[in-house]
C-alpha positions as CSV (number, residue, x, y, z in Angstrom):
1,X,0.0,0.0,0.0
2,X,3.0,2.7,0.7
3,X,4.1,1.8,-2.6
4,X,1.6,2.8,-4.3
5,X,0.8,5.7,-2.3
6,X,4.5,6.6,-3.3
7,X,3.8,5.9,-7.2
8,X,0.8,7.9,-7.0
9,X,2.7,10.8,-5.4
10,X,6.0,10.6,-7.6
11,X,3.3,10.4,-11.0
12,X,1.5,13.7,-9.5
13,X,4.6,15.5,-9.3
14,X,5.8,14.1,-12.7
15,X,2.4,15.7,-14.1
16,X,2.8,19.1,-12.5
17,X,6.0,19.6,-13.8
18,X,5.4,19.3,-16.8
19,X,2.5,22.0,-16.9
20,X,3.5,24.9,-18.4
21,X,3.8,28.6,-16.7
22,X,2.4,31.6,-18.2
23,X,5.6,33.1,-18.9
24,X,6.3,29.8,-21.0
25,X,4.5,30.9,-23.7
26,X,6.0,34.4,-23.6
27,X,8.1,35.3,-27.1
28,X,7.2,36.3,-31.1
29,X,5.3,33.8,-32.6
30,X,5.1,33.6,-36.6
31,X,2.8,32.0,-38.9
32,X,4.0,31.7,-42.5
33,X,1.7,30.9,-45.5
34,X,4.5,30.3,-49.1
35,X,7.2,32.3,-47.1
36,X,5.2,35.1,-46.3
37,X,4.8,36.0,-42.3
38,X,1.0,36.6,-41.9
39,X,0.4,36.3,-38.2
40,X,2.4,37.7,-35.4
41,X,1.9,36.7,-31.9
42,X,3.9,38.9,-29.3
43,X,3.3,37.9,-25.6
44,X,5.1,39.3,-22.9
45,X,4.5,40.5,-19.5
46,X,4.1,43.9,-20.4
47,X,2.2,44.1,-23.6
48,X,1.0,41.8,-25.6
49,X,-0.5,42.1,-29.4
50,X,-1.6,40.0,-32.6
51,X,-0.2,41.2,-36.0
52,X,-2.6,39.5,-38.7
53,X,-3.3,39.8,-42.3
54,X,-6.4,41.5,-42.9
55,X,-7.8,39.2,-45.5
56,X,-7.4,35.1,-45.5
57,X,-8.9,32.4,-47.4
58,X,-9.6,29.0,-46.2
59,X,-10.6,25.8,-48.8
60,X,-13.4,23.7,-47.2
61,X,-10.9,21.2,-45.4
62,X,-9.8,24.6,-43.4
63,X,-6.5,24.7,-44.8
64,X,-5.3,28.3,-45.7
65,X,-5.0,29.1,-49.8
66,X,-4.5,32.7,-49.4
67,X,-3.9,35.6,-47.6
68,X,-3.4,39.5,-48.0
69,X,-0.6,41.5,-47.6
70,X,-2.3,44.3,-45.6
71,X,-1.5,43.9,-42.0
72,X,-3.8,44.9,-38.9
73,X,-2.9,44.9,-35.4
74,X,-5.3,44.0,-32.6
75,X,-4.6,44.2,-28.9
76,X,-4.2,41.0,-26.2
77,X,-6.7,42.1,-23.8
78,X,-7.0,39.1,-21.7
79,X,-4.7,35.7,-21.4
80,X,-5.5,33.0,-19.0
81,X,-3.9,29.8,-18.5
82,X,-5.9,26.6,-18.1
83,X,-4.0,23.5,-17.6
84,X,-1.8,23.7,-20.7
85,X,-3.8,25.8,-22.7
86,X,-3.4,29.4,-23.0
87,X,-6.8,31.4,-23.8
88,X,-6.0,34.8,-25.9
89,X,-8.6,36.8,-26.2
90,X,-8.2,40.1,-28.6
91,X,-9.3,43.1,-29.8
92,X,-9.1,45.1,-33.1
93,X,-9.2,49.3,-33.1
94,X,-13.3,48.7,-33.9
95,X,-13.4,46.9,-30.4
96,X,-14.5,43.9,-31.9
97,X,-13.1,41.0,-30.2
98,X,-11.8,36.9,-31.1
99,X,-10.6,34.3,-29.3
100,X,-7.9,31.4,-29.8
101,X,-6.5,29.0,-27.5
102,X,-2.7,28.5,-27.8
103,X,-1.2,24.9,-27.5
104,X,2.4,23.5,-27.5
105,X,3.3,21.1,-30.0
106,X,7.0,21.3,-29.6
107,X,9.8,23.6,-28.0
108,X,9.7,26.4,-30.1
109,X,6.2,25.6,-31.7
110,X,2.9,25.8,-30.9
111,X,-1.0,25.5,-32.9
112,X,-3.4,28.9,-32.6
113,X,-6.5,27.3,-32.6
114,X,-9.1,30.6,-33.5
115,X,-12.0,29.6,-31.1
116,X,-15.5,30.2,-33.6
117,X,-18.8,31.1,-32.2
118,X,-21.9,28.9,-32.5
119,X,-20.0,26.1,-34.0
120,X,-19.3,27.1,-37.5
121,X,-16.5,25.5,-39.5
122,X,-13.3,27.8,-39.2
123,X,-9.9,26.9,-40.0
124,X,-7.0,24.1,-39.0
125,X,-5.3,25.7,-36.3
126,X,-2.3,28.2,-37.5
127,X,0.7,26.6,-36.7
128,X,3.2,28.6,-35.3
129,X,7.1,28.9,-34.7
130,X,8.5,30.8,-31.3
131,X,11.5,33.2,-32.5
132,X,15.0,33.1,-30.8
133,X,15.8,36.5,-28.8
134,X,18.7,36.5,-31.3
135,X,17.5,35.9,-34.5
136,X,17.7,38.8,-36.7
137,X,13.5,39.7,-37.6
138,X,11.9,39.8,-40.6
């Protein structure tokens, strides 16, 4: 029985290490479409915002075929961590607002799932790539 309790114990602690901290998700995320960076996800403790093409087409499998070159920026207004999720909620200069859940998939990469309302069909979630400090931008 104390071996188990002991297993139980070390397998809790195994588990809540590996949950990730809000300031793990902190960096410059970028979402590329044929080379071209069309999302930017800036998260810090300070200020936080979401660079995004203004116009974006998705086929009926919710893969991406286009997107535009004009930019828009929209504010994070609220983040909130929730096991390993992070919740992102925005808002553009109109005060409309969107919502996406962030997810690691890897070290340096994680999937922005855009969260739809009323459970339309949106797009596959945009898959994204954390920028080294010392990589020179684009």
């Amino acid at each position: 029985m104390k071996r188990c309790a002991i297993l139980l114990l070390l397998v809790a602690i195994v588990a809540q290490a590996q949950v990730p901290q809000l300031s793990d998700f902190y960096g410059t995320w970028k979402a590329e479409f044929h080379k071209q960076t069309w999302l930017t996800l800036t998260l810090s403790a300070s200020k936080s915002t979401l660079v995004h093409s203004t116009e974006m087409s998705a086929d009926d499998e919710g893969d991406i075929t286009s997107v535009g070159e004009e930019m828009s920026t929209d504010q994070v207004v609220r983040v909130e961590l929730q096991d390993a999720t992070l919740h992102v909620t925005t808002r553009d200069e109109d005060g409309n607002t969107d919502q996406y859940v962030l997810v690691f998939s890897g070290k340096d990469t994680a999937d922005l799932h855009p969260v739809v309302a009323g459970g339309a069909s949106g797009p596959k979630p945009f898959h994204l790539k954390r920028i080294p400090l010392s990589a020179p931008q684009k």
